[in-house]
C-alpha positions in Angstrom: 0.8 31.3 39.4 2.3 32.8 36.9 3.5 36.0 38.7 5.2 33.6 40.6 6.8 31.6 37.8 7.9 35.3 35.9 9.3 36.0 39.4 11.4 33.2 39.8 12.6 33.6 36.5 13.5 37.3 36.9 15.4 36.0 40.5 16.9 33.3 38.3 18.1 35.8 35.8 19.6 38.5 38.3 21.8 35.3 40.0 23.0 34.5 36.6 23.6 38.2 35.7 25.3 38.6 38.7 27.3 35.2 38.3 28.6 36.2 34.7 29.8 39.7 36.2 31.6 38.0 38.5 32.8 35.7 36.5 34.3 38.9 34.0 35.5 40.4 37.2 38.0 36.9 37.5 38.3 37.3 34.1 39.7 40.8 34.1 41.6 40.6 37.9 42.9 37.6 36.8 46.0 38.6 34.5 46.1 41.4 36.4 46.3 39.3 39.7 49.4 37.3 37.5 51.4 40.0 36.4 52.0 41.4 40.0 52.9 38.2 40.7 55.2 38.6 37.7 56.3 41.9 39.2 57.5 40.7 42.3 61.0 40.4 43.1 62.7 37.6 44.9 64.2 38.3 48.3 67.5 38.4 46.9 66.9 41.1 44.3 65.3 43.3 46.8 68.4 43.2 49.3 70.8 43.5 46.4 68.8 46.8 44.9 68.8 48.1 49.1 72.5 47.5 49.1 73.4 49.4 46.3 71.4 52.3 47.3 73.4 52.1 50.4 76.8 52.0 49.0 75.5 55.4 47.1 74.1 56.4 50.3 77.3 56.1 52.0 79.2 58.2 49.5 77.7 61.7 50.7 80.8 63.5 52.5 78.3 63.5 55.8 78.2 59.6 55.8 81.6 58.6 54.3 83.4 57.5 57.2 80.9 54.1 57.5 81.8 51.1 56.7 80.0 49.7 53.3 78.0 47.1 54.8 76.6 50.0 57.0 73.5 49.0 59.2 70.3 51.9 59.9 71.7 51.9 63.5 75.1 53.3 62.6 73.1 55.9 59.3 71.0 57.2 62.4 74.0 57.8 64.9 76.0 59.3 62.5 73.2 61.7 61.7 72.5 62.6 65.3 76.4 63.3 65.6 75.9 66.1 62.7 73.1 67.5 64.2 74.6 67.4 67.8 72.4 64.8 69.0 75.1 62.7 69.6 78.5 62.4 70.7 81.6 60.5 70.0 83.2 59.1 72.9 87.0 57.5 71.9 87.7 54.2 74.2 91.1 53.3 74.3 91.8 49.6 74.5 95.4 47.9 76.2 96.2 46.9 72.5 96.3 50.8 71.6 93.5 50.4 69.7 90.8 53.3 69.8 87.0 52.2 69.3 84.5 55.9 68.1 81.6 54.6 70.2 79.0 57.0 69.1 76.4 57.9 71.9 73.6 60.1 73.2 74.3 63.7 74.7 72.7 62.1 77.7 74.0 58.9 77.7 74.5 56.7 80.9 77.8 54.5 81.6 75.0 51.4 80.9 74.4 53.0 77.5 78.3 53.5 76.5 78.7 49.9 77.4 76.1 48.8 75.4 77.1 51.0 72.6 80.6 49.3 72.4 79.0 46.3 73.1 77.4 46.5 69.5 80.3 48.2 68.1 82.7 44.9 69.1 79.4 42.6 67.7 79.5 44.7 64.2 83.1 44.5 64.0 83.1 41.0 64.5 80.7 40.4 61.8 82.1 42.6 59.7 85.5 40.6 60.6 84.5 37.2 61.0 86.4 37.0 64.2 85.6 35.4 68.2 81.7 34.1 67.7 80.8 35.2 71.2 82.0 37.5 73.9 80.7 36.5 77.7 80.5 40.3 78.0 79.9 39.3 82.0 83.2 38.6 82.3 84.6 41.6 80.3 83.0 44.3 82.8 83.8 42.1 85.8 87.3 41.8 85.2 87.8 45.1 83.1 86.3 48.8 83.8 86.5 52.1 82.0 88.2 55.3 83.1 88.4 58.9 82.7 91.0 61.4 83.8 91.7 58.6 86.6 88.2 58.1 87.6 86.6 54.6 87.1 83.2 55.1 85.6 81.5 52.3 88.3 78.2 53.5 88.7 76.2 52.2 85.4 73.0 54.6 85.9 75.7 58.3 86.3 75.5 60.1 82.5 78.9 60.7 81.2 78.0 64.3 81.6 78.2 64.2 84.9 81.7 62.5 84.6 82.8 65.3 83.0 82.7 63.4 79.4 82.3 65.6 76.1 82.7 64.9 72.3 85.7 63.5 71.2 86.9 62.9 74.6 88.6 59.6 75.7 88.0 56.4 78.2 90.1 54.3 78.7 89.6 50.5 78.8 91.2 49.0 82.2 91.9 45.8 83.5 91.0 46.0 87.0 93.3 45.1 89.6 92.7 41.6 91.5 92.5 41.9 95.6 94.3 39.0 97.0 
């Protein structure tokens, strides 16, 4: 009986010991646990500390030519382009205005389309112009040519065109059949 009473009491003892070092553990994590709350930095903070690392970012002669509120899309193209990666492909709109699309050596009509695509969405951000663009409509009644050749088949690469770096496209209104 009472092997069985010192047993209990020596069970009895561990859970408290164990309960107490526990307890200490709170004890100890618990500032701890409040100070990296502490730490933390609001949302705000965060983007303001990214966008001044950007600005500096931007400042290198190799990225100076992006806009300051550049996005990780435009950092990455521009670093393909110095690497030869990439290629810059100058589209000519009516207005006389000439868009650097930036795209892949390989790229496919499709993929110059969506490159100016995002280019005209970043602008208009950047701009705060039109809100939406039924880009539908803009390659059904417009297409894009080279040297006199409409670039009609989406899945051709502009290689195959004939299309290098710096070279130029023009952007067309496409005649109406009556």
């Amino acid at each position: 009986m009472e092997e069985q009473s010192l047993d209990t009491a020596a069970r009895n003892q561990n859970v408290k010991d164990e309960e107490v070092e526990k307890e200490k553990l709170t004890e100890i994590a618990g500032p701890e646990a409040e100070e990296e709350d502490e730490e933390a930095l609001p949302h705000s903070e965060i983007l303001d500390i990214f966008e001044e690392g950007l600005a500096r970012l931007v400042q290198d002669p190799l990225l100076c030519d992006l806009p300051i509120q550049v996005t990780l899309e435009e950092v990455n193209s521009q670093i393909a382009l110095e690497y030869g990666q990439a290629m810059t492909v100058r589209v000519l709109k009516a207005d006389g205005e000439i868009m650097p699309i930036v795209v892949v050596q390989n790229a496919s009509v499709l993929d110059l389309k969506n490159a100016i695509r995002r280019f005209m969405e970043l602008k208009q951000q950047r701009e705060g112009g039109v809100k939406h663009i039924s880009w539908r409509y803009v390659w059904r009644t417009f297409h894009l040519v080279f040297q006199g050749e409409k670039l009609d088949d989406d899945k051709m690469r502009l290689k195959d065109y004939g299309i290098r770096n710096r070279d130029e496209v023009t952007f067309m209104k496409k005649l109406r059949k009556k």
